[in-house]
C-alpha positions in Angstrom: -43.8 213.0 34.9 -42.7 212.3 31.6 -40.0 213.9 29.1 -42.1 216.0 26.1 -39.1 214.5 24.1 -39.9 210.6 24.3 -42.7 209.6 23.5 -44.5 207.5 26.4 -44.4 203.7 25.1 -46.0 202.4 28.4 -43.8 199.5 30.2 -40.6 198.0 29.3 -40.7 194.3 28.9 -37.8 192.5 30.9 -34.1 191.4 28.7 -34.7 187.8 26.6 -31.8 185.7 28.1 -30.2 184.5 24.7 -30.5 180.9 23.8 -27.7 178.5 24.2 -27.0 175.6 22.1 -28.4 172.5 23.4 -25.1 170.3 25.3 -24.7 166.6 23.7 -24.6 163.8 26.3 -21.7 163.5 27.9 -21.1 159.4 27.7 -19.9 157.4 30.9 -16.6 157.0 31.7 -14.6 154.0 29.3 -13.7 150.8 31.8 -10.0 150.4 31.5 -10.7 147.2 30.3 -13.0 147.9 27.1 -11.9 148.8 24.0 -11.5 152.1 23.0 -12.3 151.8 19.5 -15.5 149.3 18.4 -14.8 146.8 16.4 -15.6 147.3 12.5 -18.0 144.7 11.0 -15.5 142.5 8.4 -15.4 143.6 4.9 -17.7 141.7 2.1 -15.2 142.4 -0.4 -11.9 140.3 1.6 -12.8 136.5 1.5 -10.6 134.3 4.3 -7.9 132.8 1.9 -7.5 129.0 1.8 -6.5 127.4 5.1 -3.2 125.9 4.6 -3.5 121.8 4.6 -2.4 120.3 8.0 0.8 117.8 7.8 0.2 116.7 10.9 0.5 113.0 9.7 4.0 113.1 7.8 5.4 115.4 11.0 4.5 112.1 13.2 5.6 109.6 11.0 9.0 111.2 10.9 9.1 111.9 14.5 8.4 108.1 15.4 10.7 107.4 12.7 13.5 109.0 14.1 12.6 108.1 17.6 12.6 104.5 15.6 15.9 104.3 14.6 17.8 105.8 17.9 15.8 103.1 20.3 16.2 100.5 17.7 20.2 100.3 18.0 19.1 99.7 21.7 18.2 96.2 21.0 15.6 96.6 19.1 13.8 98.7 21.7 12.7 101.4 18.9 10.2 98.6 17.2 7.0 100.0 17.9 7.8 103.2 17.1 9.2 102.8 13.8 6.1 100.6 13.1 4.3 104.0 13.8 6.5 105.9 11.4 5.9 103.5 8.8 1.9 103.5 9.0 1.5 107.4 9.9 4.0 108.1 6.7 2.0 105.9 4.2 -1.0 107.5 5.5 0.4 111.0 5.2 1.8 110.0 1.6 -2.2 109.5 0.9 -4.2 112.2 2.6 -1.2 115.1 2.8 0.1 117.2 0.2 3.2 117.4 2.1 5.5 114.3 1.0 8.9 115.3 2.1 8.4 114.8 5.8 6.0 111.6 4.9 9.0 110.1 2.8 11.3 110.9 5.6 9.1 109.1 8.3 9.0 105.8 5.9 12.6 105.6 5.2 13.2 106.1 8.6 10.3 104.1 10.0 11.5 100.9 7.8 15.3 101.4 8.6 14.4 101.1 12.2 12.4 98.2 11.4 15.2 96.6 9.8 17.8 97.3 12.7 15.1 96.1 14.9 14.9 92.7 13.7 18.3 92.1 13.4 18.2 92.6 17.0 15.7 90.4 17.7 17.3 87.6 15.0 20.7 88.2 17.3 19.2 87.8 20.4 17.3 84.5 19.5 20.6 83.2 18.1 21.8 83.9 21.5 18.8 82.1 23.1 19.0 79.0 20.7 23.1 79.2 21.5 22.9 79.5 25.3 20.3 76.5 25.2 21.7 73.9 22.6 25.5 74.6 24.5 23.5 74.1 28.1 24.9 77.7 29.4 
């Protein structure tokens, strides 16, 4: 049976299902403990500055200098640390740029020195006393 209006045009191929855009990978889930962002090579155009010169030397020598002076009024106790202040601060007057603190650690360091001895001149004066008077 066919229609004298249409035309026969023999079978009728199935509906193309239409094409969908291919779906990008979804990516695993982030650990909470990884950054979020990835971290950006460094710039060839930014050069690390100049690393600041240490003063590690002059901070010590005024340090034991200090330390220095307070033991020394404990007769004389403070010796060996002024001693230290005095080498560390000419050392640190050499090799640091830093001189205030290297300064402070000498004056310091021989000021202790100085308090020091009198101590010790005192306390052999006491010695040579308490043996010549038979105490």
């Amino acid at each position: 049976m066919t229609d004298p209006e249409t035309p026969d045009q023999g079978p009728v191929p199935p509906p193309v299902p239409p094409v969908q855009p291919p779906v990008p990978p979804v990516p695993p889930p982030a650990s909470p403990y990884q950054a979020s962002v990835p971290p950006q090579p460094p710039s060839p155009y930014y050069a690390a500055g100049p690393q600041k010169p240490s003063t590690v030397l002059s901070l010590l020598a005024m340090i034991f200098g200090i330390i220095g002076v307070l033991l020394s009024c404990c007769y004389g106790a403070g010796f060996l640390f002024s001693l230290a202040g005095v080498i560390l601060g000419h050392l640190g007057l050499k090799r640091e740029p830093a001189r205030g603190m290297a300064l402070a650690g000498l004056i310091t360091g021989y000021v202790g020195l100085g308090i020091a001895l009198v101590w010790v001149v005192i306390g052999i004066g006491f010695v040579v006393f308490a043996v010549s008077t038979g105490y």
